[in-house]
N, C-alpha and C positions, 0 to 999 in steps of 0.2 A: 581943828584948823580954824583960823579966825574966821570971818563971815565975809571978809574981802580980800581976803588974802592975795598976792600980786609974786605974781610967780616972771612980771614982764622980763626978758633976756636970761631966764635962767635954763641950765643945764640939764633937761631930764631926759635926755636920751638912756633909751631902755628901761624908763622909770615904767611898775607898776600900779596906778594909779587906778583899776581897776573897780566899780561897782562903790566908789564914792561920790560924795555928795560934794560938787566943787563947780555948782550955779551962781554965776554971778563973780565967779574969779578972775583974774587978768592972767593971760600968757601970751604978751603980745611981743614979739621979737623971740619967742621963748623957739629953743631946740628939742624938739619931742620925738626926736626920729626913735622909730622901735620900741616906742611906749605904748603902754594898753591902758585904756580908757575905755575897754567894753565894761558896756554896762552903767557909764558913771551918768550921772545929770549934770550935766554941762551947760542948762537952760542960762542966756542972757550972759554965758562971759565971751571975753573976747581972746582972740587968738590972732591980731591983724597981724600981719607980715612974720607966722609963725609956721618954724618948719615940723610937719608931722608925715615924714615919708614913711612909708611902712610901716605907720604907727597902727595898733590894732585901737577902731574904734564901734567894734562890731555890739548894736541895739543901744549906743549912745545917745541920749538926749540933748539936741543940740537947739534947740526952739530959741530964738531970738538972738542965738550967737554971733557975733561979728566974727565974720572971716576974712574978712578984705584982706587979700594978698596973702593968705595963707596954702602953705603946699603939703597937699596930700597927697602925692604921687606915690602909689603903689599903694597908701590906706586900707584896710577891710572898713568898707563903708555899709556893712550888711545889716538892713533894719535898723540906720539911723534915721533921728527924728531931725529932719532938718530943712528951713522952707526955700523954697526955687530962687529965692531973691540972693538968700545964704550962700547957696553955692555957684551962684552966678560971681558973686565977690570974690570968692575965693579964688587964687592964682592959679589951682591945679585943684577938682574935685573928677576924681576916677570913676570908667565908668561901674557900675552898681558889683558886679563880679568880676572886678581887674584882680582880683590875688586871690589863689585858693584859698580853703580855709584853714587851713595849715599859717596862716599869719595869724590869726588870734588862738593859739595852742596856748 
């Protein structure tokens, strides 16, 4: 995958993207509902005004991510790296155990 790859407004609804390396990407306007992202390093990309409802992002690395206006409602947020400022931006960040764990199966 390129090294900036730009995913902004695209379609990954119920993409597995699981336990890669995709720091530093753009998904901003992007649709990620019921995508899995556990595990991935997600340091420094952005996601502004991107939808990931009941996306699994269970032990994600999200360090310097921009979330402005991005919705997470219903997410596995479980042991994400993520700092208070981050998820203050975001539109919707659940709280820590909002969805069994049966969403990142």
């Amino acid at each position: 995958m390129a090294q900036h790859a730009n995913f902004s407004g695209a379609d990954l609804e119920g993409a597995n993207l699981a336990g890669l390396q995709l720091s530093g990407r753009t998904f901003d306007g992007a649709e990620a509902d019921d995508a899995s992202f556990r595990g991935s390093q997600l340091a420094h990309a952005s996601f502004r005004g991107a939808s990931l409802r009941d996306a699994c992002l269970e032990g994600a690395n999200l360090t310097g991510a921009d979330l402005a206006g991005a919705d997470f409602t219903g997410a596995d947020v479980a042991g994400v790296k993520v700092s208070p400022q981050a998820k203050k931006a975001a539109l919707v960040w659940p709280a820590r155990h909002a969805r069994p764990a049966a969403v990142c199966q």
